[in-house]
MITOR-34514 format. One record per residue: x, y, z of N, C-alpha, C in turn; residue in one letter; residue number from 1. Coordinates in Angstrom, 2 decimals. Each point is the difference from the previous one (the first is absolute). Layout:
<pts>
<<X, Y, Z>, <X, Y, Z>, <X, Y, Z>, 'A', NUM>
...
</pts>
This chain:
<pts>
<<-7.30, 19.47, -48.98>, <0.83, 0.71, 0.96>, <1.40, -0.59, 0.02>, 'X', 1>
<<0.81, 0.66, 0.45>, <1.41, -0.13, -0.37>, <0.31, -0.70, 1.35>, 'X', 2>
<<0.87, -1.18, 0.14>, <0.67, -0.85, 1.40>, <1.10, 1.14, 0.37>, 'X', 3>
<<0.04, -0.16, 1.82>, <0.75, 0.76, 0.23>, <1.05, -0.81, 0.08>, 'X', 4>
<<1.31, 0.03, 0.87>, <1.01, -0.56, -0.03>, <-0.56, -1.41, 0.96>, 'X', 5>
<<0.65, -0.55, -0.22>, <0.36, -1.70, 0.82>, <-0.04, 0.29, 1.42>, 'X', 6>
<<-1.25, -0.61, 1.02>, <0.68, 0.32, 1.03>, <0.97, -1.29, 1.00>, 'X', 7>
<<0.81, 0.57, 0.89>, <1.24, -0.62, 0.27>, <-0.60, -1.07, 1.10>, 'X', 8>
<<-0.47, -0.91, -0.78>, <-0.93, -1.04, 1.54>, <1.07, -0.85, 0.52>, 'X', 9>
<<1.87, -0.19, -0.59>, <0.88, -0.88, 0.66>, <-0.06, 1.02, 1.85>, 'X', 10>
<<0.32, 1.38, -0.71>, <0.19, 0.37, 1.41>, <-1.09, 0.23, 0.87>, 'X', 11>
<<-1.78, 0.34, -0.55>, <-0.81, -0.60, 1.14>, <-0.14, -1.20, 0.49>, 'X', 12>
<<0.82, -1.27, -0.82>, <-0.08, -0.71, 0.79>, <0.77, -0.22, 1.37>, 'X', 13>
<<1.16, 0.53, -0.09>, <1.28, -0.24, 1.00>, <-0.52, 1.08, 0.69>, 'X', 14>
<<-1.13, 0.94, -0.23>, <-0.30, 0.68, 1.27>, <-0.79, -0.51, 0.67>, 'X', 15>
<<-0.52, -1.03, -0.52>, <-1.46, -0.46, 0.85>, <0.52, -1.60, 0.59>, 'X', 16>
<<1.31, 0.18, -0.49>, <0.93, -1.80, 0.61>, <0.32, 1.07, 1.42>, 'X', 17>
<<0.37, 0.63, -0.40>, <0.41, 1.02, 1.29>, <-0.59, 0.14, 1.13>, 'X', 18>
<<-1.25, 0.43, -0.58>, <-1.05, 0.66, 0.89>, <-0.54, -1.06, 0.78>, 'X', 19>
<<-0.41, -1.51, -0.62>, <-0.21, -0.84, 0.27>, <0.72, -0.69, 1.37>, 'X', 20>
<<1.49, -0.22, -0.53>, <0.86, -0.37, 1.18>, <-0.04, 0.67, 1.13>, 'X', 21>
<<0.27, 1.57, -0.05>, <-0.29, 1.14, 1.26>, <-1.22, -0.20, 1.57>, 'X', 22>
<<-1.23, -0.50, -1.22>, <-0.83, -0.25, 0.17>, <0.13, -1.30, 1.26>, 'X', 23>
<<0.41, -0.97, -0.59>, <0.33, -0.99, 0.47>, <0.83, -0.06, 1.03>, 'X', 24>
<<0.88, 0.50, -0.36>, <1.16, 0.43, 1.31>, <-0.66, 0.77, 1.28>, 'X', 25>
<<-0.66, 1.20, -0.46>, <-0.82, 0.10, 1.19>, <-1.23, -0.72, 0.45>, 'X', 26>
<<-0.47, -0.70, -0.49>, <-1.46, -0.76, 0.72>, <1.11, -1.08, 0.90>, 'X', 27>
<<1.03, -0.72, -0.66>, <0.94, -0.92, 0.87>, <0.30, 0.74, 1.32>, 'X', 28>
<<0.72, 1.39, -0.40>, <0.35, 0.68, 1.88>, <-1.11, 0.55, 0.35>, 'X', 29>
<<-1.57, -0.19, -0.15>, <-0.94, 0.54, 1.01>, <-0.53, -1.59, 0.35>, 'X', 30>
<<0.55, -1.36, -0.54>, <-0.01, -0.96, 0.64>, <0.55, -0.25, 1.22>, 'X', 31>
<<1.34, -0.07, -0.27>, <1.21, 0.01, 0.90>, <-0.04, 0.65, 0.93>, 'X', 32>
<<-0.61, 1.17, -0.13>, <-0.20, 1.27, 1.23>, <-1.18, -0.39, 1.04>, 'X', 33>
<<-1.13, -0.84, -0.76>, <-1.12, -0.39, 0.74>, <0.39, -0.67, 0.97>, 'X', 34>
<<0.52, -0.95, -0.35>, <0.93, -1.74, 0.56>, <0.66, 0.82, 0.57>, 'X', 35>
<<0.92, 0.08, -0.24>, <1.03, 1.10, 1.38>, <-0.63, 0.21, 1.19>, 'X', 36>
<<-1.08, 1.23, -0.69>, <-0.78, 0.68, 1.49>, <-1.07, -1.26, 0.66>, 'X', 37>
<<-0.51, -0.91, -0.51>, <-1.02, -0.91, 0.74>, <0.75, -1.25, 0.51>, 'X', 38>
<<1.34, 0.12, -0.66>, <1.12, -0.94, 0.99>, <0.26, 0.68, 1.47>, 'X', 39>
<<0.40, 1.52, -0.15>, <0.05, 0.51, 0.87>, <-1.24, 0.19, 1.37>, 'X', 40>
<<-0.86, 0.12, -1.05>, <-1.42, 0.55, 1.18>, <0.19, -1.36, 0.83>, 'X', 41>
<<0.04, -1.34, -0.70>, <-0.04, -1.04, 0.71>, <0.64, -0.07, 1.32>, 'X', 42>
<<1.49, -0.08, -0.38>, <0.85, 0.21, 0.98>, <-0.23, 0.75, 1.21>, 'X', 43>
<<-0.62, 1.27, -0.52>, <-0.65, 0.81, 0.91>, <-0.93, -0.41, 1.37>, 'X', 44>
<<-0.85, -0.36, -1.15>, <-1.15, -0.20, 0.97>, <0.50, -1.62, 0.53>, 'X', 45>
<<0.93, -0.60, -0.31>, <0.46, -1.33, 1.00>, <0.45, 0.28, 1.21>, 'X', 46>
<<1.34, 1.24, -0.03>, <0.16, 0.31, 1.04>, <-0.35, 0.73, 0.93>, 'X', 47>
<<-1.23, 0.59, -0.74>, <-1.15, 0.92, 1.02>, <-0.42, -1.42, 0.68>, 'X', 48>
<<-0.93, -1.10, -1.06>, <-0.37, -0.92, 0.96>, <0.79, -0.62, 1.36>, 'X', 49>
<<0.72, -0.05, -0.20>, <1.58, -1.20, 0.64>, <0.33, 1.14, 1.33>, 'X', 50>
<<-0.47, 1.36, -0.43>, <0.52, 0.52, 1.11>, <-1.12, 0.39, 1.58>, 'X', 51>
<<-1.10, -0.34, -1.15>, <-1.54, 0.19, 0.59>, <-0.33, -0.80, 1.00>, 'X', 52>
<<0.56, -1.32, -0.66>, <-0.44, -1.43, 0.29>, <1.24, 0.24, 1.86>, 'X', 53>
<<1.04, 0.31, 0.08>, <1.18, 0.00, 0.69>, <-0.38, 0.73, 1.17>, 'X', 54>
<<-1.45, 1.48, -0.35>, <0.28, 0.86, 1.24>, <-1.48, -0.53, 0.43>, 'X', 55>
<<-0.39, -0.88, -0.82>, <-1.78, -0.71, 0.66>, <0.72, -1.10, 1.13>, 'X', 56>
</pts>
């Protein structure tokens, strides 16, 4: 059987360096976003406590 043409694996690779990083970039901001919001809830629920504690 006859080879078909060469296939172009420089540029699957730089798609999958790509895809890779993307990847990465978002799992980092659904970190950041977690931490954010459970910094926040904290805060939250401190000054729920603090205010609880004030009208007991």
């Amino acid at each position: 059987m006859a080879k078909g043409p060469e296939k172009n694996t420089k540029n699957k690779a730089l798609h999958t360096k790509l895809l890779n990083r993307k990847k990465a970039k978002l799992q980092e901001e659904k970190k950041e976003k977690a931490l954010r919001l459970k910094t926040l809830v904290a805060k939250i629920n401190q000054k729920k406590n603090s205010s609880e504690s004030d009208i007991s």
